[in-house]
SELUM-511229 format. One record per residue (C-alpha): residue number from 1; residue in three letters; x, y, z. Coordinates in steps of 0.05 Angstrom, whole numbers, padded with zeros to 5 digits. Layout:
nr / rest / xx / yy / zz
NUM / ALA / X / Y / Z;
...
# end
This chain:
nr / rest / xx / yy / zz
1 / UNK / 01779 / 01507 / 01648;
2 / UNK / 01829 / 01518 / 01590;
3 / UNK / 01868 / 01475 / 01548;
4 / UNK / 01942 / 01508 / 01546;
5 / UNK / 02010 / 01499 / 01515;
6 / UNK / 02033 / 01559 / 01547;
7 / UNK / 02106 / 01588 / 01512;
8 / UNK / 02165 / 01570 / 01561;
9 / UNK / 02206 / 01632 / 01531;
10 / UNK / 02223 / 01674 / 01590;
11 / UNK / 02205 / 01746 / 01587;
12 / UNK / 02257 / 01789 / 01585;
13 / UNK / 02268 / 01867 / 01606;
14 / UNK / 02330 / 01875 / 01563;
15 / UNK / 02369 / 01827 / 01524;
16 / UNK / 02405 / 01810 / 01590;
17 / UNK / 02366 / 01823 / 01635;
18 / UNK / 02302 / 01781 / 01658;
19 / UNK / 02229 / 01807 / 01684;
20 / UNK / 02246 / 01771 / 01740;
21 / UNK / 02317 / 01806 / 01751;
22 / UNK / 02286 / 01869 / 01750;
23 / UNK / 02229 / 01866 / 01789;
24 / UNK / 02288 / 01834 / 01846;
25 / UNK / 02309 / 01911 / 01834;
26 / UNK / 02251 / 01943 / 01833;
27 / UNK / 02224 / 01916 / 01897;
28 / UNK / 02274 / 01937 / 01948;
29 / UNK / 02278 / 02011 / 01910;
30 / UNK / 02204 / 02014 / 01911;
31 / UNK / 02206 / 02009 / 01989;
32 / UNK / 02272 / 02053 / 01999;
33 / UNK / 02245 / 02098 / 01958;
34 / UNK / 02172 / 02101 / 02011;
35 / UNK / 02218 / 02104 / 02064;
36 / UNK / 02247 / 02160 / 02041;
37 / UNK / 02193 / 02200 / 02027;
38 / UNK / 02165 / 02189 / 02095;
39 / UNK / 02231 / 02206 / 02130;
40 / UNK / 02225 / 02279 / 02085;
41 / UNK / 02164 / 02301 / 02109;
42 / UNK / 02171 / 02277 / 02190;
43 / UNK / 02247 / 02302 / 02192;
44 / UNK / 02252 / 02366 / 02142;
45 / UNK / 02169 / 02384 / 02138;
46 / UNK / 02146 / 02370 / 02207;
47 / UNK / 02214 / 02366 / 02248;
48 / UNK / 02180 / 02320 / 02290;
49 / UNK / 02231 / 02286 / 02348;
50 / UNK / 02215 / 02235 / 02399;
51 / UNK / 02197 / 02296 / 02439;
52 / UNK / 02143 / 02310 / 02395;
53 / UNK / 02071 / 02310 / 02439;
54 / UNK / 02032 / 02326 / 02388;
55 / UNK / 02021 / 02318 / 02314;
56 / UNK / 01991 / 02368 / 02272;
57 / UNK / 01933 / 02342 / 02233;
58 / UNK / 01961 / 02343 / 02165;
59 / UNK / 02010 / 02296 / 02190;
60 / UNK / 01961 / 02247 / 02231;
61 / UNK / 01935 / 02235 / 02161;
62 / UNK / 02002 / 02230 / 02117;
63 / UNK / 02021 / 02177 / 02167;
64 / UNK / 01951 / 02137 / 02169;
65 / UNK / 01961 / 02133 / 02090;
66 / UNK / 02035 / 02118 / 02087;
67 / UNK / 02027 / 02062 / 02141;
68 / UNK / 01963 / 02035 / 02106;
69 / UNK / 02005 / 02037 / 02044;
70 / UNK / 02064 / 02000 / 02073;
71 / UNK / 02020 / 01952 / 02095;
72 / UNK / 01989 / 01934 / 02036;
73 / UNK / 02044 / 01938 / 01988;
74 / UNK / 02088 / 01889 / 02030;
75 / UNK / 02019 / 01838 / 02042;
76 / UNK / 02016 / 01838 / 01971;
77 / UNK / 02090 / 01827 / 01960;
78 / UNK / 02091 / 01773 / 02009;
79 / UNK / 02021 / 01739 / 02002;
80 / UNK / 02018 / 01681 / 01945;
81 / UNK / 01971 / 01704 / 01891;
82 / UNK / 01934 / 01626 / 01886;
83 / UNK / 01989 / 01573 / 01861;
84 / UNK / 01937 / 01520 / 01822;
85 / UNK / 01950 / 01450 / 01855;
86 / UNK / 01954 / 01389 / 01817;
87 / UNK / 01896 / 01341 / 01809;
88 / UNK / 01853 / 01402 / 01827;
89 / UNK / 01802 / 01378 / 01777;
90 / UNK / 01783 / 01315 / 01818;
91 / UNK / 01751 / 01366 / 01870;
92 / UNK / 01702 / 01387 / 01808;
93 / UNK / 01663 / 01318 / 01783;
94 / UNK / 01627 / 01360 / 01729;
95 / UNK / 01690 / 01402 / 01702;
96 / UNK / 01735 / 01327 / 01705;
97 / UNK / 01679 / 01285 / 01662;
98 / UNK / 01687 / 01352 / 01608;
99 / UNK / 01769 / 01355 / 01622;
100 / UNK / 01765 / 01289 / 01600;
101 / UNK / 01721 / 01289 / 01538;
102 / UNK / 01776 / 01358 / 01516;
103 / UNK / 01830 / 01316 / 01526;
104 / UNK / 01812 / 01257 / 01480;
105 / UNK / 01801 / 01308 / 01428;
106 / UNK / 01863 / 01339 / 01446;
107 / UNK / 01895 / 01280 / 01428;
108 / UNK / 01860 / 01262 / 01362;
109 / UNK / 01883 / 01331 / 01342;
110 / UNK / 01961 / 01323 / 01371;
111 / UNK / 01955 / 01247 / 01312;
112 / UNK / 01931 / 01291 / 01270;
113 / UNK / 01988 / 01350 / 01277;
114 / UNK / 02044 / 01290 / 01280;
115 / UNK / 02013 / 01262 / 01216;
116 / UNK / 02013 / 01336 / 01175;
117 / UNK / 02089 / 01349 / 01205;
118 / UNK / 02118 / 01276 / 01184;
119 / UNK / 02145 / 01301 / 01124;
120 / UNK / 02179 / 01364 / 01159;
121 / UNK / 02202 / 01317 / 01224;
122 / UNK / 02271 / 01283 / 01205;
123 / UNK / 02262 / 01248 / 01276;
124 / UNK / 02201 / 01210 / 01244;
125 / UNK / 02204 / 01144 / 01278;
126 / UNK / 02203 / 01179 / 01347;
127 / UNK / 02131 / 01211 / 01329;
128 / UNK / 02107 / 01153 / 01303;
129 / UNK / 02135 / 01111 / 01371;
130 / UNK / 02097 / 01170 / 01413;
131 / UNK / 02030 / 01161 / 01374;
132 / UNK / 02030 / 01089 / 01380;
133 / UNK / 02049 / 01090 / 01456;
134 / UNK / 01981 / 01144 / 01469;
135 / UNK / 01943 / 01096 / 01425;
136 / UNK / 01964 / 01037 / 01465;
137 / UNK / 01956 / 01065 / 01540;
138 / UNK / 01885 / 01097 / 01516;
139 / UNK / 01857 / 01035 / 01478;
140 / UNK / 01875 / 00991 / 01532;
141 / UNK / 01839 / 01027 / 01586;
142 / UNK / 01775 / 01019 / 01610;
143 / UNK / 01714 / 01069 / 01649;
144 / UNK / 01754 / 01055 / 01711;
145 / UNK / 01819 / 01071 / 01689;
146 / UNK / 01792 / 01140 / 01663;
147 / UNK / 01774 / 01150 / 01729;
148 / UNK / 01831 / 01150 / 01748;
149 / UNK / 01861 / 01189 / 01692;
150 / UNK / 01918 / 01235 / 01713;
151 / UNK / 01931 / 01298 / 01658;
152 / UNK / 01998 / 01327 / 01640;
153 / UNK / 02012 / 01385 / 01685;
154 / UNK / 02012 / 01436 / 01623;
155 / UNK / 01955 / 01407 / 01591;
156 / UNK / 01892 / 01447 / 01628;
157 / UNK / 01883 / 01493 / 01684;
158 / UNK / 01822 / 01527 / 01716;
159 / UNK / 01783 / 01586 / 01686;
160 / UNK / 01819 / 01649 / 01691;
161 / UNK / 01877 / 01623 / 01709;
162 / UNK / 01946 / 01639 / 01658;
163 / UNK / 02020 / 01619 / 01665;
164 / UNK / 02069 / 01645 / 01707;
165 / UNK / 02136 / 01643 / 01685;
166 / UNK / 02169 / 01679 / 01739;
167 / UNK / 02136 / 01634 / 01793;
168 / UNK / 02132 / 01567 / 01744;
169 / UNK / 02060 / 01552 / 01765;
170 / UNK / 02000 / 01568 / 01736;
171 / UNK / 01966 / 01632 / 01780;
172 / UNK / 01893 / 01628 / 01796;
173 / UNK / 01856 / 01688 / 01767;
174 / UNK / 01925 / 01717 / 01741;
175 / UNK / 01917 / 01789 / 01735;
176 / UNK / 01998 / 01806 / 01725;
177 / UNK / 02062 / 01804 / 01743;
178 / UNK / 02078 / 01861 / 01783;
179 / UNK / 02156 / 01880 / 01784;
180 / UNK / 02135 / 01927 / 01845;
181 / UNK / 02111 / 01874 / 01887;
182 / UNK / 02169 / 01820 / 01854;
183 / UNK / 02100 / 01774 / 01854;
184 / UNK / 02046 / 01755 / 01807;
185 / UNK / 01978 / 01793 / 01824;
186 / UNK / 01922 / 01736 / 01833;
187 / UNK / 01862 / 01708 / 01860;
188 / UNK / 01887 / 01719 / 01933;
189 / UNK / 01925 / 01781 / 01934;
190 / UNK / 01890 / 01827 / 01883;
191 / UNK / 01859 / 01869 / 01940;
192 / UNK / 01922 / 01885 / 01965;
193 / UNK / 01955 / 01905 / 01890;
194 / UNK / 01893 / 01956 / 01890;
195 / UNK / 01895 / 01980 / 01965;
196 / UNK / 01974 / 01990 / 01944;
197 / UNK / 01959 / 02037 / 01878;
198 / UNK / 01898 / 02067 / 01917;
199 / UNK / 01937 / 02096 / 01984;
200 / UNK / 02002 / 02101 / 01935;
201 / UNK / 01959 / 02154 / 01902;
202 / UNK / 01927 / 02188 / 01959;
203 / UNK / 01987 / 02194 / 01998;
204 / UNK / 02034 / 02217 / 01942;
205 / UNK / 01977 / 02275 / 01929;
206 / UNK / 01986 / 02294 / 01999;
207 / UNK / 02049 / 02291 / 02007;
208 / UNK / 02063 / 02342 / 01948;
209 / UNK / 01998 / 02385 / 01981;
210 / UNK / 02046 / 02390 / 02050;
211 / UNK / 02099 / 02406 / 02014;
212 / UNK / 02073 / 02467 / 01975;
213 / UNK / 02025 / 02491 / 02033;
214 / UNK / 02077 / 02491 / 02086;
215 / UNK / 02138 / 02516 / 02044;
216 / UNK / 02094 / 02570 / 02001;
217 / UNK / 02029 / 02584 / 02031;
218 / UNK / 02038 / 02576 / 02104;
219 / UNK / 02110 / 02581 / 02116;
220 / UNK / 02103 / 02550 / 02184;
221 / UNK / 02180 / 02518 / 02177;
222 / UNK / 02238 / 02540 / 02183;
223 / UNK / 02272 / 02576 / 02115;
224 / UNK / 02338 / 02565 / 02135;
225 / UNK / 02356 / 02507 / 02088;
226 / UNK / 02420 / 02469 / 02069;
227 / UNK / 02432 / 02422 / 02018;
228 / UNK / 02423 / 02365 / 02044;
229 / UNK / 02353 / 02391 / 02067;
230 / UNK / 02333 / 02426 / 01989;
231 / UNK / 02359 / 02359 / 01954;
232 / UNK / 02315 / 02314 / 02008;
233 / UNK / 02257 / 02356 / 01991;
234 / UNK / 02270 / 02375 / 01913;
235 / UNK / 02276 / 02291 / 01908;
236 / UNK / 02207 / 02272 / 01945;
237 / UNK / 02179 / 02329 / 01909;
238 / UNK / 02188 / 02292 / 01843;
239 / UNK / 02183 / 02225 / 01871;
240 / UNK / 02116 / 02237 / 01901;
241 / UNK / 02098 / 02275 / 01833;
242 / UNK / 02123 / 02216 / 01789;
243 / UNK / 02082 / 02162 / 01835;
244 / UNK / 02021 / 02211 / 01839;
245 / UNK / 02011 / 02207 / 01762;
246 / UNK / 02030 / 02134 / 01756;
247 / UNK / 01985 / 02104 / 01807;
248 / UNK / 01923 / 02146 / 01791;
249 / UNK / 01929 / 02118 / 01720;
250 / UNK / 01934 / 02045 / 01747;
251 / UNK / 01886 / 02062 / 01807;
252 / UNK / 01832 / 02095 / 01748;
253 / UNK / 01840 / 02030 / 01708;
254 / UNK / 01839 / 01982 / 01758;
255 / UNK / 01778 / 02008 / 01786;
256 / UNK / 01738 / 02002 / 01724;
257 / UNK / 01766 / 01936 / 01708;
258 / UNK / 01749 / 01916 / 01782;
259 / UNK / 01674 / 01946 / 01765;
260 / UNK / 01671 / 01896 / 01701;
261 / UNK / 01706 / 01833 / 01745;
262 / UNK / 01765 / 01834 / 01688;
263 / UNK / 01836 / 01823 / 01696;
264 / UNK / 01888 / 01862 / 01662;
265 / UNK / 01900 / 01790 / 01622;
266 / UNK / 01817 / 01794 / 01609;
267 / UNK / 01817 / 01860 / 01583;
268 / UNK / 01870 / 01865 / 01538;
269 / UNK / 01839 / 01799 / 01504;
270 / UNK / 01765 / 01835 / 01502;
271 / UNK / 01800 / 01881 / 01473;
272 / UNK / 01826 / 01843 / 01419;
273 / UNK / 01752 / 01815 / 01400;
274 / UNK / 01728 / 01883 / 01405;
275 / UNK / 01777 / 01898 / 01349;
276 / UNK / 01761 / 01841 / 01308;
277 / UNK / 01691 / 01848 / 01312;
278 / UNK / 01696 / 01924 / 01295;
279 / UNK / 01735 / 01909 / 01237;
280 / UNK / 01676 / 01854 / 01205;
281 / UNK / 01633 / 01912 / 01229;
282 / UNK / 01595 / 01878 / 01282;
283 / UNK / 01568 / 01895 / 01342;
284 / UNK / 01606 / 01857 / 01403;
285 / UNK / 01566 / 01866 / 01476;
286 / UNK / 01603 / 01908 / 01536;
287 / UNK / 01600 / 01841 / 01586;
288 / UNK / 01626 / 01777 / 01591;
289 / UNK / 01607 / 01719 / 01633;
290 / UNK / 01642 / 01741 / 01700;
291 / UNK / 01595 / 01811 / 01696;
292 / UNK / 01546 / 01815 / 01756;
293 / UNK / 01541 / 01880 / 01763;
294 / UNK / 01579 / 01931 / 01796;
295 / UNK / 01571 / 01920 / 01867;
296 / UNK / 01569 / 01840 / 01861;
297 / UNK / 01636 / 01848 / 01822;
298 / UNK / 01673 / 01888 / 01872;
299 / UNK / 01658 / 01831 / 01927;
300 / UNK / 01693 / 01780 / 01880;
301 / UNK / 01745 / 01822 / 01876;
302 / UNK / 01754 / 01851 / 01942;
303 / UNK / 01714 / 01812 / 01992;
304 / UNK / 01650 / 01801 / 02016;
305 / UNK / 01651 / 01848 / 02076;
306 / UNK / 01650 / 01921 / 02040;
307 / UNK / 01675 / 01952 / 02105;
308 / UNK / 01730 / 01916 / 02103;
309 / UNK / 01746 / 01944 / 02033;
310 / UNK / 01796 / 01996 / 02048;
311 / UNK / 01826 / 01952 / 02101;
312 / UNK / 01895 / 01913 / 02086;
313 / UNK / 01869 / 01838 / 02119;
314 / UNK / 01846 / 01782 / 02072;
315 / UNK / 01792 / 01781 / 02033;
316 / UNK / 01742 / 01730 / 02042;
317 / UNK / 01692 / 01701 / 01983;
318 / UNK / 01634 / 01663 / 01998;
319 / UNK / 01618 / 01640 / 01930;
320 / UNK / 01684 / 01627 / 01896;
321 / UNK / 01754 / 01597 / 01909;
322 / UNK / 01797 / 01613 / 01844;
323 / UNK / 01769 / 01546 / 01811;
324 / UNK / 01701 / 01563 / 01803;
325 / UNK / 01670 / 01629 / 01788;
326 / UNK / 01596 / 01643 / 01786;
327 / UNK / 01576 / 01648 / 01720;
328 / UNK / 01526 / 01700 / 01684;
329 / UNK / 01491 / 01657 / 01634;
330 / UNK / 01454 / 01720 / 01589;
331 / UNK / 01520 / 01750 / 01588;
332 / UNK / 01558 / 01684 / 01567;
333 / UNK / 01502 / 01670 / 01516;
334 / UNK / 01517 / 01743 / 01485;
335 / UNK / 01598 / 01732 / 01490;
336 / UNK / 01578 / 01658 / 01449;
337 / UNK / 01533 / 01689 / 01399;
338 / UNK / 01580 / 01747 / 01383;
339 / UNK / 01639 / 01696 / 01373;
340 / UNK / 01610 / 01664 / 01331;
341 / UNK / 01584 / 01721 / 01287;
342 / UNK / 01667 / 01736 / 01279;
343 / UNK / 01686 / 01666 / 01263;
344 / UNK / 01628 / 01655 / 01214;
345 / UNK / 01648 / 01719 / 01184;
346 / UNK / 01730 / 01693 / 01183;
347 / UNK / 01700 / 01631 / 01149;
348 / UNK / 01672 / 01679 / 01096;
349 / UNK / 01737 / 01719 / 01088;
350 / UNK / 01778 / 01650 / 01078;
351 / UNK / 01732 / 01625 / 01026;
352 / UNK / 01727 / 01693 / 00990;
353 / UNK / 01804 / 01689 / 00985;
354 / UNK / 01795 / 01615 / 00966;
355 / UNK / 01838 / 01593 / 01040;
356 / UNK / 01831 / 01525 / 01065;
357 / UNK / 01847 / 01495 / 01135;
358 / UNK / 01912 / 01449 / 01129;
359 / UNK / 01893 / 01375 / 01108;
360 / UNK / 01888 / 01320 / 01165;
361 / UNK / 01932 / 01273 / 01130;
# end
């Protein structure tokens, strides 16, 4: 689990404008802008009709893609990524005894804090009427009334887990917030953020092959063109080119993240200890705890059933449920020995520059 204070500030796109404002935008565009791509190639490309018998093959398989696309880009849109409920620690005896034993020390600290700030607070008796109340309810109670201890909502959530501000509930394994699917990307809808980016690539690729083969190379359609028909085809031509290069960028990273069991949130904070620990010049391992190896990491990200991969249904995990992952304990043991390197050599830097943690009282 993790102790959090997450920032309430909401993000924004522009000054006026909010994340979640856009992506209420983006959505509905997005899927105009599919539809309208499809309707190109089927009206203006294949002139197919209702009289159409048969399909050529280069359409059979634009339309297998598109409709595999559709499907997962609006089961992702409209699938919950993994809201965390509350009290979901009483489910896990072992992670509530430590949840408990954080949050007493959580507290000692938050005296502590209200003690350093007194002199900066010019609402001091209100602090000092807070500290006394947690000292009262806390000294007062006995082991069976930390049983029954109940946490602030804010105060912890479940490993790999973050803060959603657009949804106000804290995701499980949080990877994003994706303004294309106006929906965070989480523990249960991941599969379907990567089967979106995955058939978004392959069928914009094809979709600009048709285009060039049957208007250049093969010239199997008509040439007499309007302008309603060159601007239909000029626009897919640079839609499909613009969502070609932008998915196989996400689809490239997202696949090697998904090979490592990271999250976007994961990597970019690897990322950050990678930096740290380059700049005290030492080494930092290429794993974390999650890292099972390739194949063993695709299955907690995409299901259990690998033929059911490239398939748009629910994923099913037999070994975790977004509260509990399965641990790698060399790997963790690396991650814990490498941290520690950096903070001993932080502790160095402070004292070099003669810097000293802020006094308790």
């Amino acid at each position: 689990f993790v102790i959090m204070s997450h920032n309430l500030t909401t993000p924004m796109v522009t000054p006026n404008l909010t994340r979640k404002q856009f992506s209420q935008i983006v959505f509905p565009s997005a899927l105009l802008l599919l539809v309208f791509v499809a309707y190109t190639l089927l009206e203006h490309i294949f002139a197919l009709s209702l009289d159409t018998k048969e399909l050529p093959a280069d359409a059979i398989a634009f339309c297998v893609c598109w409709t595999l696309l559709m499907i997962s880009f609006l089961r992702g849109a409209f699938t919950s990524p993994g809201l965390v409920e509350k009290g979901w620690y009483r489910r896990y005896p072992e992670m509530y005894e430590v949840l408990k034993q954080k949050y007493k020390q959580y507290e000692q600290q938050m005296q502590q804090q209200q003690q350093w700030m007194k002199r900066f607070n010019k609402e001091q008796h209100k602090q000092q009427e807070i500290t006394v109340s947690i000292n009262e309810e806390h000294d007062n109670d006995d082991d069976d009334a930390e049983e029954e201890l109940i946490f602030p909502e804010n105060f912890a959530r479940p490993p790999r887990s973050h803060y959603c501000h657009e949804l106000q509930s804290n995701v499980l394994r949080m990877d994003h917030w994706c303004v294309w699917f106006n929906n965070a990307v989480g523990f249960h809808n991941y599969k379907f953020f990567v089967l979106t980016i995955g058939y978004l690539c392959l069928s914009s690729l094809l979709a600009l092959l048709i285009i060039v083969y049957r208007l250049f190379i093969d010239r199997s359609i008509p040439s007499e063109y309007g302008v309603v028909n060159t601007l239909c085809l000029l626009l897919t031509f640079m839609i499909c080119s613009f969502f070609a290069v932008f998915a196989s960028m996400h689809c490239a990273m997202h696949v090697w993240q998904m090979s490592k069991n990271l999250t976007s949130i994961e990597y970019h904070k690897f990322a950050q200890i990678k930096a740290m620990a380059h700049h005290f010049q030492l080494d930092f391992p290429d794993t974390h705890e999650f890292d099972n190896g390739v194949f063993e990491n695709c299955t907690k990200m995409l299901g259990a059933d690998m033929w059911l991969w490239l398939i748009p249904t629910k994923p099913s995990f037999q070994s975790e449920d977004g509260y509990r992952f399965v641990i790698n304990v060399e790997n963790k043991a690396k991650i814990e020995k490498a941290s520690q390197d950096i903070q001993n050599a932080r502790e160095q830097l402070w004292a070099k520059h003669k810097l000293t943690a802020a006094p308790s009282q």
